[in-house]
C-alpha positions in Angstrom: -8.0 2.8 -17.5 -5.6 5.8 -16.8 -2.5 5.6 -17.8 -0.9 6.2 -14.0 -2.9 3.9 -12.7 -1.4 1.4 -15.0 2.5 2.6 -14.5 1.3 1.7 -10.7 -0.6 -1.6 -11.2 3.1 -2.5 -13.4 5.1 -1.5 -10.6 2.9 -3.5 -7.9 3.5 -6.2 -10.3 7.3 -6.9 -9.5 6.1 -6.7 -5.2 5.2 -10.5 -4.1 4.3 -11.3 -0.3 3.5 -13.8 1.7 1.4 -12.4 3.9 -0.2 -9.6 1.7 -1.8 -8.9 -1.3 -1.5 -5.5 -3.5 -3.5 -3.5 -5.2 -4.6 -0.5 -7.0 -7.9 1.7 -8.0 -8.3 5.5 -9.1 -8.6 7.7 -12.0 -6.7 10.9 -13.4 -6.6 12.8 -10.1 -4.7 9.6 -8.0 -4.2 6.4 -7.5 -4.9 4.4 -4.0 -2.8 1.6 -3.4 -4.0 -0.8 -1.3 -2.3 -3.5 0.6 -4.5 -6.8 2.3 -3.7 -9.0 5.0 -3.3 -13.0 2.9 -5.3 -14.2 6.2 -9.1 -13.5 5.7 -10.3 -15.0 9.6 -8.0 -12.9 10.7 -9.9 -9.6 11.4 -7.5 -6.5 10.5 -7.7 -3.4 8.1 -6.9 -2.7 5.0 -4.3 -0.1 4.4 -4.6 2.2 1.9 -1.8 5.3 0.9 -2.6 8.0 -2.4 -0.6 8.2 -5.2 -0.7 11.9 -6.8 -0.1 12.3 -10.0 3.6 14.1 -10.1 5.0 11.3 -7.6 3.4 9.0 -10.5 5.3 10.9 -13.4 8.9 11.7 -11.7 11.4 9.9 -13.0 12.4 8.4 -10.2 8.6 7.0 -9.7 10.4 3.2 -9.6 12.7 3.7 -6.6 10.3 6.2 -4.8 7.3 3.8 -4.9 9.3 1.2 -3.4 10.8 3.0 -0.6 6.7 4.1 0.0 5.3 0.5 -0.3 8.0 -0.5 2.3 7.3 1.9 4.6 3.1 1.5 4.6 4.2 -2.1 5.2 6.2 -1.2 8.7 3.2 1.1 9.4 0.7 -1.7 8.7 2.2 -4.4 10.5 2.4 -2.4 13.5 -0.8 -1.2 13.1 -2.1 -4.9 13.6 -0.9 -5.0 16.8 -3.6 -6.0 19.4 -2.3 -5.2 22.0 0.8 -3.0 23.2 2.1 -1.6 26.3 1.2 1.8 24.5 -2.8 1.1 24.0 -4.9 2.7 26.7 -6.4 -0.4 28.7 -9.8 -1.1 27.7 
């Protein structure tokens, strides 16, 4: 296992949801984080942002990855909308 993929499965580590799951996968060229909806019935994506490998090393990586996993977690959630006065009518 790469080491980056590692600092990012640590850092995923200290994140506990109720409603989602986290993950990780990748290799030496970046890291996909993954983020899964708890509810399996309920029928919605799973989101997914890349990791490159100098947002991995900076040493600010801790505080960086957290303001990133908390803004793909805004994105998702309004991504599960099914319905908003926004959507084209079907």
């Amino acid at each position: 296992m790469s080491e980056r993929l590692e600092k990012v499965r640590q850092a995923l580590a200290d994140y506990e949801h109720p409603l989602f799951e986290f993950a990780a996968r990748g290799d030496e060229a970046a890291v996909v984080v993954e983020i899964r909806f708890k509810d399996p019935p309920v029928p919605v994506h799973v989101y997914e942002f890349t990791l490159r490998p100098r947002e991995i090393d900076h040493p600010q990586f801790v505080w960086s990855f957290q303001r990133q996993l908390y803004d793909c977690l805004h994105d998702y959630v309004i991504e599960m909308f099914t319905r908003n006065p926004q959507m084209k009518a079907h």
